[in-house]
GURO-473323 format. One record per residue (C-alpha): x, y, z; residue number from 1. Coordinates in steps of 0.001 Angstrom, whole numbers, plus 500000, padded with zeros to 6 digits. Layout:
% residues N
X, Y, Z, NUM;
...
This chain:
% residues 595
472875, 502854, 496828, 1;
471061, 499453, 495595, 2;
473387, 497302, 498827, 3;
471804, 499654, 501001, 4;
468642, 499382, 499633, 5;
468104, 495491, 499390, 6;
470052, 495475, 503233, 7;
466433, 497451, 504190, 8;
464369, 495259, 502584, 9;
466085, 492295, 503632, 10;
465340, 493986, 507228, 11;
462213, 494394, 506626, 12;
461643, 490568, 505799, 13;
462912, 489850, 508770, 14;
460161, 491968, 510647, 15;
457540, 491185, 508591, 16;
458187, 486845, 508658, 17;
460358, 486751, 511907, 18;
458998, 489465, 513931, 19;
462604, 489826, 514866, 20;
464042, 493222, 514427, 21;
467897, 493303, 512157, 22;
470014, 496015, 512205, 23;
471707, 497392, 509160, 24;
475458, 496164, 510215, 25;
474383, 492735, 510462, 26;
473180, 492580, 507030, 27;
475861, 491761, 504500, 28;
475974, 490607, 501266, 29;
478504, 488954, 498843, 30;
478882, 488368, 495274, 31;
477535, 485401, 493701, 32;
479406, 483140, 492854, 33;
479542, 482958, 488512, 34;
478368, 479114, 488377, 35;
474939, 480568, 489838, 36;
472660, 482963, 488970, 37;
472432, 485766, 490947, 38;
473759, 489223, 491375, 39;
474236, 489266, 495396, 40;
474203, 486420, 497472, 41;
472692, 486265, 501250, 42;
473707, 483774, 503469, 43;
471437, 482647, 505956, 44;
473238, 480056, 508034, 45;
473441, 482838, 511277, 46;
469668, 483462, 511120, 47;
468080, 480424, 512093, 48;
468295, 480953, 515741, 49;
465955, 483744, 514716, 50;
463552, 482120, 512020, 51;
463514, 478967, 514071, 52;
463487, 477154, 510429, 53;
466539, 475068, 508423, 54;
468912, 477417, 506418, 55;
467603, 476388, 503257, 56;
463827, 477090, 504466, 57;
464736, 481000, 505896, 58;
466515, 481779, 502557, 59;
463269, 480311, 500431, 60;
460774, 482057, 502833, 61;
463279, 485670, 502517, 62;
463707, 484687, 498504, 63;
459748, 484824, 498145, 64;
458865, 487954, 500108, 65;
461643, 490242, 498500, 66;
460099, 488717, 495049, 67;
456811, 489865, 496210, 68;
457429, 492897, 497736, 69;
460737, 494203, 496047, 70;
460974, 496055, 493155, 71;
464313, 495261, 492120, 72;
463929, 492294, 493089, 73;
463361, 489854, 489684, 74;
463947, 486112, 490799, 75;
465789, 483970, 493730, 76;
467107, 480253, 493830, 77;
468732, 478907, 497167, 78;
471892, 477353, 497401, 79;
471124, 475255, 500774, 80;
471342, 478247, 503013, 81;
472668, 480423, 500432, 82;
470204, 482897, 498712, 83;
471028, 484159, 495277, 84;
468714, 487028, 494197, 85;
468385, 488452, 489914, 86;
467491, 491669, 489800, 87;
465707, 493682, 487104, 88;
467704, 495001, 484571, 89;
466384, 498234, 484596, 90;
468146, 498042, 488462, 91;
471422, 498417, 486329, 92;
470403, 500873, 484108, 93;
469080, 502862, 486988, 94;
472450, 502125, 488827, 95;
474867, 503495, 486186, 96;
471886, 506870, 485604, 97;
473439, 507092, 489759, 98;
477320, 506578, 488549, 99;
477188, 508615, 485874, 100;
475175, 511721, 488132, 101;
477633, 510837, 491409, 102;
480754, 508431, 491183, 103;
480490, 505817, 493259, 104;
483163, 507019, 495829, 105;
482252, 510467, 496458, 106;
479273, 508652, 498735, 107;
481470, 507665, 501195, 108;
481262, 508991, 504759, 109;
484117, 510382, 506788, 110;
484624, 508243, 509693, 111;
485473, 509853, 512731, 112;
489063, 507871, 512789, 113;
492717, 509082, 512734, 114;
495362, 506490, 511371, 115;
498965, 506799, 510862, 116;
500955, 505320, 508399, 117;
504621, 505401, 509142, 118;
506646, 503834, 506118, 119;
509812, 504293, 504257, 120;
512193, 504975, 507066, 121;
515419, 504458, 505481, 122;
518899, 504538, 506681, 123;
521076, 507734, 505352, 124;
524272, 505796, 504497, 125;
522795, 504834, 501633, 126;
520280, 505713, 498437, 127;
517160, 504087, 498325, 128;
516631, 500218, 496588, 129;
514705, 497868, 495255, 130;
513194, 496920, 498836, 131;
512614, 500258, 499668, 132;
510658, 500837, 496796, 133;
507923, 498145, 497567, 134;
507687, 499516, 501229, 135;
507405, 503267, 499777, 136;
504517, 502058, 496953, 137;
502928, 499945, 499753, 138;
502907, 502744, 502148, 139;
501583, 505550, 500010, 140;
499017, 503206, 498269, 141;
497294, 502292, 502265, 142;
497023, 505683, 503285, 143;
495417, 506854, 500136, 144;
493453, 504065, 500707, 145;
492434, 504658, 503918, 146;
491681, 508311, 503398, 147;
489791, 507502, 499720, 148;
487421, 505252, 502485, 149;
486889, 508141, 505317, 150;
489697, 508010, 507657, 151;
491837, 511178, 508437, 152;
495364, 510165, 507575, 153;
499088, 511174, 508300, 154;
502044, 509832, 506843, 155;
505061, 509912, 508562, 156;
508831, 508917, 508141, 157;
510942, 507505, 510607, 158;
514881, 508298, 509383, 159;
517255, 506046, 510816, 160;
520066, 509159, 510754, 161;
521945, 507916, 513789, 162;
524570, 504961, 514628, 163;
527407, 502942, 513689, 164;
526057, 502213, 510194, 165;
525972, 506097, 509475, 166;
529396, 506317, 510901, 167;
530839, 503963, 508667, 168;
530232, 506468, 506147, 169;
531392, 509522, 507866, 170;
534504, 508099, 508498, 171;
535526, 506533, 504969, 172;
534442, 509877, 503611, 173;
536917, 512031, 506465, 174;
539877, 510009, 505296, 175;
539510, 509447, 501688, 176;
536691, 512065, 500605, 177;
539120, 514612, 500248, 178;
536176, 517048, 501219, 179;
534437, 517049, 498298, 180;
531082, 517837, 497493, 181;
527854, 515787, 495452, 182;
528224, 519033, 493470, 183;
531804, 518210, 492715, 184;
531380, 514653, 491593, 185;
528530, 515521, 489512, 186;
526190, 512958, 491807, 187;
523434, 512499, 493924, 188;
524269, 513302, 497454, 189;
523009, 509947, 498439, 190;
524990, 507971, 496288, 191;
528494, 509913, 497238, 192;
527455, 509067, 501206, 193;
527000, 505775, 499962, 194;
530098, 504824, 497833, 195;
531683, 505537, 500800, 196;
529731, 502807, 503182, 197;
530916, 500293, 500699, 198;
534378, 502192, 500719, 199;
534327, 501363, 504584, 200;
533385, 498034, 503851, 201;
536458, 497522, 501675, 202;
538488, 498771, 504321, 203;
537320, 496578, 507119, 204;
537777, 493774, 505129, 205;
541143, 494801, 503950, 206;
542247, 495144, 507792, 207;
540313, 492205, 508623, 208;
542931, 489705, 505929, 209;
545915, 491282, 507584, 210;
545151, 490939, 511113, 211;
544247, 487108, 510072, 212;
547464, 486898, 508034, 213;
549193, 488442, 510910, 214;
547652, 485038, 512828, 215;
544535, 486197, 514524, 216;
541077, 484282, 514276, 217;
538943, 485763, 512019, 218;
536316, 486270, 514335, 219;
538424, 488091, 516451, 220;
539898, 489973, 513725, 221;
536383, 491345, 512826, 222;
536281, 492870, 516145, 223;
539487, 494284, 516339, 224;
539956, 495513, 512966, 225;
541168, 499290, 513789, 226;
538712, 501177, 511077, 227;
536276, 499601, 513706, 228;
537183, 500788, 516478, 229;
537685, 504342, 515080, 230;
533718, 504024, 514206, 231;
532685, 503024, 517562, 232;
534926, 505651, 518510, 233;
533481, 508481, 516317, 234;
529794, 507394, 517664, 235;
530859, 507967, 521281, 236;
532091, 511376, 520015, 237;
528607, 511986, 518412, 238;
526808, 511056, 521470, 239;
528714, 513541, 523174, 240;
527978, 516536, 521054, 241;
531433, 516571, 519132, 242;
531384, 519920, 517425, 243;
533324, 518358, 514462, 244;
531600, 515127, 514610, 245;
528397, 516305, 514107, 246;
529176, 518859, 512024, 247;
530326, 516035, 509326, 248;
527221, 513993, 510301, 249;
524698, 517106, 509724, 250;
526637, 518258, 506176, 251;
526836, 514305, 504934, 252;
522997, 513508, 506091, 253;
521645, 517091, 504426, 254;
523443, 515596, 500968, 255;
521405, 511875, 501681, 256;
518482, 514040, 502060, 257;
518603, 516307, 499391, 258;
519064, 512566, 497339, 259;
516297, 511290, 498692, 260;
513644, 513854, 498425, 261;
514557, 513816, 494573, 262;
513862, 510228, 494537, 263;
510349, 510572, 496527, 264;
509702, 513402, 493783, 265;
510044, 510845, 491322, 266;
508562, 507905, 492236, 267;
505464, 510225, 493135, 268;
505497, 509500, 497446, 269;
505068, 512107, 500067, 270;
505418, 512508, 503906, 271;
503551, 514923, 505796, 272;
505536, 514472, 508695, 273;
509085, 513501, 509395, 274;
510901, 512316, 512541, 275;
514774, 511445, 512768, 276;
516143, 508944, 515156, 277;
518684, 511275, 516297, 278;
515854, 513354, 518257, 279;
514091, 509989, 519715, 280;
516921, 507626, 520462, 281;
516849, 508972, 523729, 282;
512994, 508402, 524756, 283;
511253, 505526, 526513, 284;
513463, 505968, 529746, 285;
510708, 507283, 531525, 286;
507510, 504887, 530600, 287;
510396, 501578, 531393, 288;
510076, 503312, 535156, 289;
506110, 503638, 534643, 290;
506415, 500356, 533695, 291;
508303, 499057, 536710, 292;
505679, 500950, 538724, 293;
502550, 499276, 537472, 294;
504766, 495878, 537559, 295;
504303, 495572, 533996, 296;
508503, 495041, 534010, 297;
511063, 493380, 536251, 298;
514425, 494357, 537144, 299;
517418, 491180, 537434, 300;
520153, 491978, 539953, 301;
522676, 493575, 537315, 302;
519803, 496200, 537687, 303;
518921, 495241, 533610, 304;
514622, 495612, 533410, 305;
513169, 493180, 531500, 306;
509362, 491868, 530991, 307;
508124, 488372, 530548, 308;
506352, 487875, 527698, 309;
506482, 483639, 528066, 310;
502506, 483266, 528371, 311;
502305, 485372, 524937, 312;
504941, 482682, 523703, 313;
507977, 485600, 523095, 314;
510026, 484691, 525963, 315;
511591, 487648, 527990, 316;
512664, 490744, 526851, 317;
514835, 493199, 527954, 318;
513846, 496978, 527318, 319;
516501, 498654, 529463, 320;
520374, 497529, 530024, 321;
521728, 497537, 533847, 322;
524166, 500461, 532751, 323;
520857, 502547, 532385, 324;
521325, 503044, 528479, 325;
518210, 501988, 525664, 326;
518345, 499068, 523679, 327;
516401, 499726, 520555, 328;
512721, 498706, 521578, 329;
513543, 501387, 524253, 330;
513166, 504069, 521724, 331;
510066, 502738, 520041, 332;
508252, 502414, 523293, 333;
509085, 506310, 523494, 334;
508049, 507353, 519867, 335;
504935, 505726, 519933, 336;
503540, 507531, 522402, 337;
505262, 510981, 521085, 338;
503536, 509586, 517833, 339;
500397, 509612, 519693, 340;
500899, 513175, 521227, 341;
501714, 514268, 518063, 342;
498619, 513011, 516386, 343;
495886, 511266, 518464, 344;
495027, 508047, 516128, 345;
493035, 505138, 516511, 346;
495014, 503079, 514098, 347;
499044, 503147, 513698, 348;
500151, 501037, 510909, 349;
504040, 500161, 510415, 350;
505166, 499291, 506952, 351;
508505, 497667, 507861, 352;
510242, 494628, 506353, 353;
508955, 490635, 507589, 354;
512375, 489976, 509444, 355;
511019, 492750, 511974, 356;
507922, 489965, 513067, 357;
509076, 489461, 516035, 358;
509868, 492579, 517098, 359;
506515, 494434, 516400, 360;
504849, 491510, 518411, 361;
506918, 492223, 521157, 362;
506410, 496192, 520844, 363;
502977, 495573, 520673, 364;
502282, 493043, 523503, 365;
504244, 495717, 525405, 366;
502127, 499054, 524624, 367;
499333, 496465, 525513, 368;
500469, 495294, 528709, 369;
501312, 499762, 529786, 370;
497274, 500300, 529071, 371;
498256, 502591, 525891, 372;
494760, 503270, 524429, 373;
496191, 503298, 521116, 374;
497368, 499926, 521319, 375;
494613, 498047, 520009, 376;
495293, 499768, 517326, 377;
498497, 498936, 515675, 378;
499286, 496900, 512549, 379;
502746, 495358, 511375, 380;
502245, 495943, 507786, 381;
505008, 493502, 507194, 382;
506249, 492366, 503920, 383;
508657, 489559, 502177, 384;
511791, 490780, 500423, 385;
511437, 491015, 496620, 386;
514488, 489907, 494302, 387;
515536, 490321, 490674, 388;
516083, 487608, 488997, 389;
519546, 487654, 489156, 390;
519246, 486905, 493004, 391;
519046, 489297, 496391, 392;
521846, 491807, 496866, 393;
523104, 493760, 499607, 394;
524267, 497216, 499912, 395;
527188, 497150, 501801, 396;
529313, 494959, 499131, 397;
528163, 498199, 496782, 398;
525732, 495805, 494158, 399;
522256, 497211, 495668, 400;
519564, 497095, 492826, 401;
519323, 500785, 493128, 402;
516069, 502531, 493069, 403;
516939, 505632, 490729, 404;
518434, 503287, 488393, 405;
515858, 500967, 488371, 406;
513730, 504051, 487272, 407;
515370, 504809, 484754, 408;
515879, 501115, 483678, 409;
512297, 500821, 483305, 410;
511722, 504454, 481916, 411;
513925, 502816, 478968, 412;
512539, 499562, 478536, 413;
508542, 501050, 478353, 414;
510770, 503715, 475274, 415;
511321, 500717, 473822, 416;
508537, 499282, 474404, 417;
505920, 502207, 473076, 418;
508011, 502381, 469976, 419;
507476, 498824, 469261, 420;
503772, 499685, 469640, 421;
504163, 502951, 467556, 422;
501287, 504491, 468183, 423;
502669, 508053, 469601, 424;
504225, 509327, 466085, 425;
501389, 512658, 466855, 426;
503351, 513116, 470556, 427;
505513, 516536, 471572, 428;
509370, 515119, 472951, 429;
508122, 516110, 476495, 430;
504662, 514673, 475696, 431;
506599, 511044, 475129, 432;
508705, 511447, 478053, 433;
505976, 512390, 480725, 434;
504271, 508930, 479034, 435;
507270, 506621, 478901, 436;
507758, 507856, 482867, 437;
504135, 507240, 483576, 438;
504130, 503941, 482230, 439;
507383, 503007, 483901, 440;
506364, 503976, 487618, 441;
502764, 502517, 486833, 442;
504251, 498914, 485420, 443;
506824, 498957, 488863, 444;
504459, 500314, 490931, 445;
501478, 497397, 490242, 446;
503874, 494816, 489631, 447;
504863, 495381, 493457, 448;
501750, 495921, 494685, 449;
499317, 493151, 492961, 450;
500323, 490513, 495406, 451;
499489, 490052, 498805, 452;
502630, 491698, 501122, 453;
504147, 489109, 503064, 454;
504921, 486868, 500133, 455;
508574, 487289, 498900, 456;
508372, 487812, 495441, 457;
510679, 488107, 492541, 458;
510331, 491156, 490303, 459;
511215, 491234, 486658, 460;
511192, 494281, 484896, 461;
510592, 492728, 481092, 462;
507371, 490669, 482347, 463;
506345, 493878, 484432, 464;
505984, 496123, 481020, 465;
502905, 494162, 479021, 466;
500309, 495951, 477146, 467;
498152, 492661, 476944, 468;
498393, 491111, 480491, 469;
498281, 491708, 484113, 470;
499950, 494941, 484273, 471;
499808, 498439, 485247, 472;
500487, 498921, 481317, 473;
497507, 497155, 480596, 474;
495151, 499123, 482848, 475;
496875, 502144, 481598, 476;
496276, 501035, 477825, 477;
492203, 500300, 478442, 478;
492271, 503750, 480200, 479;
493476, 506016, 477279, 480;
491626, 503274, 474786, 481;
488398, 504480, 476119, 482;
489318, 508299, 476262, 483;
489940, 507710, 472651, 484;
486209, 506735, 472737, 485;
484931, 509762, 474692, 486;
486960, 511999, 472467, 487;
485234, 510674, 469293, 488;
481876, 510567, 470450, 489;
481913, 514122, 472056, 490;
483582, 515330, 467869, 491;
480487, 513655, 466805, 492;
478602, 515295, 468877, 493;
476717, 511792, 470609, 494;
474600, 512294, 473681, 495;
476096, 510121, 476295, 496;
473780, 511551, 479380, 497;
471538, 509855, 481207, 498;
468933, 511320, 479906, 499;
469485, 509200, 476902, 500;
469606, 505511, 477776, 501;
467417, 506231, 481393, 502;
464622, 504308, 479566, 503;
466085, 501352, 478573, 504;
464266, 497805, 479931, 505;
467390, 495398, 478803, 506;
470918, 494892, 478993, 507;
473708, 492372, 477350, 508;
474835, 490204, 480456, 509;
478342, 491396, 479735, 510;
476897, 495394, 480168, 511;
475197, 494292, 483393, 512;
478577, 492707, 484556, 513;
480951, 495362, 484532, 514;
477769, 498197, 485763, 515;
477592, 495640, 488756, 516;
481503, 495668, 489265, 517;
481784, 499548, 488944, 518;
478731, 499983, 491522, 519;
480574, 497691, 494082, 520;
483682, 499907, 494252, 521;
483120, 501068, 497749, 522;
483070, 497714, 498765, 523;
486622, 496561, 497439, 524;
487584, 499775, 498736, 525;
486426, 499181, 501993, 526;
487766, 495596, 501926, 527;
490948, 497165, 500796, 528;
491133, 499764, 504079, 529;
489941, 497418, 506540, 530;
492844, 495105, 505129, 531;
496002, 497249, 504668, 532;
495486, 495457, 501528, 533;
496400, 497285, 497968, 534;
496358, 494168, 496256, 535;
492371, 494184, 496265, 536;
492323, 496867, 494197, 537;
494957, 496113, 491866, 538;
493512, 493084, 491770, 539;
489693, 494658, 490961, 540;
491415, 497107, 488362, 541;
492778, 494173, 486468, 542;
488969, 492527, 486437, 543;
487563, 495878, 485637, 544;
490010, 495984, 482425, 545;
489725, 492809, 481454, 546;
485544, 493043, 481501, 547;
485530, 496344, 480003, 548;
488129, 494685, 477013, 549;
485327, 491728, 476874, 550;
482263, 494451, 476290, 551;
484326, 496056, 473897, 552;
485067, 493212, 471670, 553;
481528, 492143, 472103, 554;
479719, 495062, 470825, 555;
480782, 497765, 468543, 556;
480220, 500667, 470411, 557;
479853, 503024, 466998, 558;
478305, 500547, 464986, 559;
475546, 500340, 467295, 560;
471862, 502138, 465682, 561;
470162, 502249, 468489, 562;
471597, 505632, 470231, 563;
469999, 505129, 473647, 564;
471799, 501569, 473594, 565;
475574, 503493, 472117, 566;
474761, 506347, 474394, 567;
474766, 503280, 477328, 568;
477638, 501863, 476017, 569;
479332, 504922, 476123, 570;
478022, 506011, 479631, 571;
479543, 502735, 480494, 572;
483006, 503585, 479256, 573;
483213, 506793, 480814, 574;
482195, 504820, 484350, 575;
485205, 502632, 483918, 576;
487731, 505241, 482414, 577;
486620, 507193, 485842, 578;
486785, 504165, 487638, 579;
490183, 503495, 487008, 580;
491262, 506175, 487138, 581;
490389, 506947, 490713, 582;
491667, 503099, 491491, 583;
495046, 504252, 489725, 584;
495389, 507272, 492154, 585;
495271, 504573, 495171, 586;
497872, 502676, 494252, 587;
500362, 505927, 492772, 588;
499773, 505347, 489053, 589;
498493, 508103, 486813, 590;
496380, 507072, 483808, 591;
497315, 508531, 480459, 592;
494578, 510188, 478196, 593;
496375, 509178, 475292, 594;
499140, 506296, 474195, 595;
């Protein structure tokens, strides 16, 4: 590759002014920056503790012996201590002859690194929202990011299928479900379990006005409300292996499930490993006694263990009660390391909401502190909560923005949208649907996934569906736009190989733009992986679309005489159309051939 190629020669500079030996990892490059010329950019600042000269002086002395000695090398101006080096042109032609024989990616190494991405993890006393959705897309799109740049990935789901919450269902449904099925309501098992959370809700509050009517304080009232107490009650029951207890908890959870595995089917995520909260509630017990051993924790005289985390500024924290029972960090202390049984990674990365901060700094300091070896390791992919415009809602008052309906929502509005366009009058009825679907999970799926994570953002669905600006539609568009191209030229019969432009000396700046961007997709990948970061390559997508849009209003690809120039211009769409298309996969969004 041409980085890898000017990182040698820069090396070789080195020896040959410095008589200092670089290696290869120390050599970086950036882009230059557009108000220079320049196609990559070496900074020299670090170096002169080895050239023993000013900045500006190492990157003039490096400037004139890779013009002397490097093919590729054209010209150089320095920036202070920043060296900007133009290259031939023929260095782009020769780099898209290498796209077009090998894409870019497939040169990427396997590392020798395992990383888990656990993400998801919802609750099953209720169907799957708006919030979920960003941590499902954000999820998905790191570990196919992360295993696009080398790494062996698993990702894994961590159900919350156990507690009060999930009893709150159970028992609205035992005393007003009158036993009936999803099958029976014509539903989603999901949304039957969780009608009846808000039905509890109703209750509770119901209770809650007559036991303050009745002349109680409210805050009292919301702790003796009887529906309550015949939750707590039915938890205790569960925790004790109540046959008819858990044999409502199994039937009313394998509904949720059979709800939510629908919904992953649809919005296109995937697990390939599951674990439920009711099998690790239980765990950490042992490691707090480790810990007590190695004097990592403390015990107060109620016999409670706690460890002091003051020094790391997160005050003291208790991991086990004086009654000998968890508290939840317990069981997270206990599932990582089953995790890391279970799959012996170097990275763990938890996609879980920004009002969890404190807690992952806590669980980590902790895993630290016990001398877990994957500890280093771990990253709180955290992220802000995202809103419709009509404000944040909550699922227990029974207004969540609903993921399935959101779907469909969206599915509707990119209809309406296509038909405005009318440009699928040729399509089958399943032909338009597969596309109106496509478009709708890839204008949700960017939307959410284009800005950085831990920024709340607000999403709205009509700005989120634009054939014309920064949107998955857009991206989508420029993709089938250009298999339009390919179509036409292969009917006509043009030679787009490399064989046929290989010769060419000169290229339009705009060509040797968007070549250069193509070639450096390893490097946004990589940026992207090392990151957690999705948003770089939504974000390079959007600048591949928009240059590709530029070349094509700037020269008329079939209009062009020259073929070896069309059969570059045409080698240059098929390099993007690829391009994007692998980008697309990253983030969850299939590209259309045709729209």
């Amino acid at each position: 590759m041409l980085v890898q190629k000017l990182q040698k020669e820069i090396q070789n500079a080195f020896q040959s002014l410095f008589n200092h030996s670089l290696s290869l990892e120390e050599i970086t490059f950036q882009q230059t920056r557009k108000e220079f010329e320049g196609s990559y950019t070496f900074v020299t600042f670090p170096y002169s503790r080895i050239s023993k000269k000013k900045p500006e002086e190492t990157a003039t002395l490096l400037g004139e012996f890779l013009k002397e000695n490097t093919a590729e090398v054209k010209d150089f101006n320095v920036v202070k201590g920043f060296l900007n080096l133009v290259l031939e042109q023929s260095v782009w032609v020769k780099t898209l002859v290498n796209l077009t024989e090998k894409p870019s990616w497939e040169s990427i190494e396997k590392k020798d690194e395992k990383v888990m991405v656990e993400y998801s993890s919802p609750n099953t006393n209720k169907p799957l929202h708006l919030g979920h959705l960003r941590n499902n897309f954000l999820g998905y799109s790191v570990s196919e990011i992360m295993a696009a740049n080398g790494s062996e990935v698993m990702k894994v789901n961590l159900v919350n299928d156990r507690g009060i919450h999930i009893c709150k269902s159970m028992l609205a449904y035992k005393k007003h479900g009158e036993g009936k099925t999803p099958q029976d309501l014509g539903i989603k098992g999901d949304k039957l379990v969780g009608d009846y959370y808000v039905k509890f809700n109703d209750l509770f509050k119901a209770e809650v006005q007559e036991l303050v009517e009745a002349g109680q304080p409210k805050e009292k009232a919301e702790k003796e409300a009887p529906i309550l107490k015949e939750a707590q009650q039915m938890l205790l029951k569960w925790e004790q292996g109540d046959k008819e207890t858990t044999d409502l908890w199994a039937k009313m959870n394998g509904w949720v499930y059979e709800g939510f595995d629908a919904t992953y089917k649809s919005i296109g995520v995937e697990f390939d490993k599951f674990y439920y909260e009711s099998n690790t509630y239980l765990l950490g017990k042992d490691i707090i006694e480790e810990g007590l051993e190695k004097g990592v924790f403390f015990k107060k005289d109620d016999g409670s263990v706690w460890i002091d985390l003051t020094k790391e500024k997160l005050d003291e924290k208790l991991v086990l009660r004086g009654d000998g029972t968890s508290v939840y960090i317990t069981q997270d202390i206990g599932t990582a390391d089953l995790k890391y049984k279970d799959f012996p990674m170097q990275k763990s990365v938890y996609v879980v909401g920004n009002e969890q901060d404190y807690h992952f700094k806590v669980l980590f300091s902790i895993l630290k502190k016990l001398g877990r070896s994957y500890a280093e390791g771990m990253y709180h992919l955290s992220y802000g909560m995202v809103e419709l415009p009509d404000g944040k809602m909550k699922s227990r008052e029974g207004t969540v923005v609903d993921a399935d309906e959101l779907v469909a929502d969206m599915v509707e509005m990119a209809r309406e949208r296509t038909g405005e366009v009318g440009k699928i009058d040729d399509f089958t009825e399943e032909e338009a649907e597969n596309l109106y679907k496509m478009l709708a999970l890839g204008a949700l799926k960017y939307y959410l996934l284009r800005v950085e994570p831990k920024k709340k953002m607000l999403f709205n669905p009509a700005d989120s569906i634009d054939f014309q600006g920064n949107s998955g539609v857009y991206l989508q568009y420029t993709h089938a736009k250009i298999c339009a191209i390919l179509r036409k030229a292969d009917k006509e019969n043009i030679s787009y190989s490399s064989k046929a432009f290989e010769n060419l000396k000169e290229l339009a700046n705009t060509q040797e733009e968007l070549i250069h961007l193509l070639s450096d997709y390893p490097n946004y990948l990589n940026e992207a992986a090392q990151n957690y970061a999705p948003s770089t390559i939504a974000n390079y997508m959007y600048d591949v679309a928009k240059l590709y849009s530029k070349l094509y209003a700037e020269i008329p690809i079939f209009a062009e005489e020259n073929e070896a120039k069309k059969a570059l211009l045409i080698a240059i769409s098929k390099t993007t159309a690829q391009t994007l298309k692998h980008a697309g996969k990253l983030l969850g969004i299939e590209m259309p051939e045709r729209m």
